[in-house]
N, C-alpha and C positions, 0 to 999 in steps of 0.2 A: 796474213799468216800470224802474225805477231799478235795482233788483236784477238782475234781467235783463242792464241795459246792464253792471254791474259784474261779471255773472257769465260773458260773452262777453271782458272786456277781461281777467280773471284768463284764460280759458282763451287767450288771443290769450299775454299773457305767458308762461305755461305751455309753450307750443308752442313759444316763440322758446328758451326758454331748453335745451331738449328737444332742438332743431335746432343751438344753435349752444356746445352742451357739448361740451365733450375733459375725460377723463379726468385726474385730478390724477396730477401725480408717484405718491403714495403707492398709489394708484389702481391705476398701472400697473405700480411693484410689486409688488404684490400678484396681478396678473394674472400676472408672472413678465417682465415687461419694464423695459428700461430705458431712461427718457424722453430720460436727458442724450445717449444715443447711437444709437437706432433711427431710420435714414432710412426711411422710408414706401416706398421702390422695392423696401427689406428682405421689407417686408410682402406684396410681389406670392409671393412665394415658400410663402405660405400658399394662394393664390388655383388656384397649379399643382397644389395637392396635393389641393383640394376642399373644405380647411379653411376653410369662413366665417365660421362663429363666429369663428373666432383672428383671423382676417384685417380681422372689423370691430374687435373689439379693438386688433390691433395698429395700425389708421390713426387709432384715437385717441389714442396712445398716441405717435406716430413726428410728426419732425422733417420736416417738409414739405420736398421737394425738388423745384422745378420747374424748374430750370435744365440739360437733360439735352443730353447727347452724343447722337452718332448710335447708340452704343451701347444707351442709357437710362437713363444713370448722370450724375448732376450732377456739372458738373465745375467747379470752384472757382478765380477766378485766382491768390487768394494764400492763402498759411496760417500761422501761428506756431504753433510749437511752444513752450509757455513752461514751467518746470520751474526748481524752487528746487535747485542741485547739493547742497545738504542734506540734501535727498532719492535721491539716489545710493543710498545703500546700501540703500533700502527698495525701490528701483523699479531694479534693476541694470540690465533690459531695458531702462530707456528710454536709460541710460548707454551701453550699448552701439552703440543707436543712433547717438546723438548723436556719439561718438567716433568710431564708423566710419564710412567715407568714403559712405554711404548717402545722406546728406545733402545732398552736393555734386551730386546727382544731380537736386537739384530747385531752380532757381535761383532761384523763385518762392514757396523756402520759407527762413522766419525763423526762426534759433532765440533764444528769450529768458529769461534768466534773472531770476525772479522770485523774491523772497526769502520763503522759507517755503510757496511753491505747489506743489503736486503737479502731477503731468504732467495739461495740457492740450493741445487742439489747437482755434485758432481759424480758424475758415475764414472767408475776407472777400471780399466782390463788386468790380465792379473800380472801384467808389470807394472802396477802402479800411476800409468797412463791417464790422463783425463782422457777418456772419451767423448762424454756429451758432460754438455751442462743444462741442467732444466729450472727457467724460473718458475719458484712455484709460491711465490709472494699472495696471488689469489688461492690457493687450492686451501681446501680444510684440514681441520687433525686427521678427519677418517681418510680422505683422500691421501695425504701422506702415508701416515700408514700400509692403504692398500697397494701402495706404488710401491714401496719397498718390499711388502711380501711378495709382490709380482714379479719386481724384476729384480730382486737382491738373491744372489746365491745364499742357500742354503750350506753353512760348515758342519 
């Protein structure tokens, strides 16, 4: 009896754990994804193509977003930008940004200079919260940009 009760309460564990697993960073490397910056609304884009495998993949993988526009795109009240000017010469594209008037474009966006940081991007709810953080050390000027007009509120 005893064995029994023990061997239903392993399979009860078993099952939670089974249910409420995501894939580790290293994980989702290796699947070909990247955790620090894949939104989950990313993933629909598997779903259009017939791709399920990938697509359950990739929602374990991705950055939960449930705060969406009428669009379907989460959109974020405030964001910093924070990057060590150290880094300058390794990340030119994000200098570029930062220097051109692209910036002023988003009033609801921070730039901060942190000593020895590579380019980040913190997006916060509207108590001021970090919510995510996305490296975006590889992405371009334009791709910044467009990231912020997608998911930065509108004042």
């Amino acid at each position: 009896m005893e064995f029994l009760t023990l061997a239903y309460i392993f399979s009860f564990i078993l099952m939670v754990n089974v249910v409420s697993s995501e894939f580790s960073a290293d994980d989702c490397k290796s699947l070909g994804f990247n955790r620090a910056n894949l939104l989950c609304s990313t993933c629909e884009e598997f779903n259009k193509h017939g791709l399920t495998e990938i697509l359950s993949n990739c929602k374990e993988c991705c950055l939960k977003d449930d705060d969406y526009d009428a669009s379907g795109l989460k959109k974020y009240p405030r964001a910093i930008l924070e990057v060590c000017t150290c880094k300058f010469g390794a990340y030119p594209q994000i200098q570029a940004f930062i220097k051109s008037d692209r910036p002023s474009k988003y009033k609801n966006l921070q730039i901060k200079y942190v000593r020895g940081l590579d380019p980040i991007i913190k997006l916060l709810d509207a108590d001021n919260k970090v919510e995510d953080i996305l490296d975006i050390h590889k992405w371009d000027t334009d791709s910044v940009d467009e990231f912020l007009a997608t998911h930065l509120s509108i004042d």
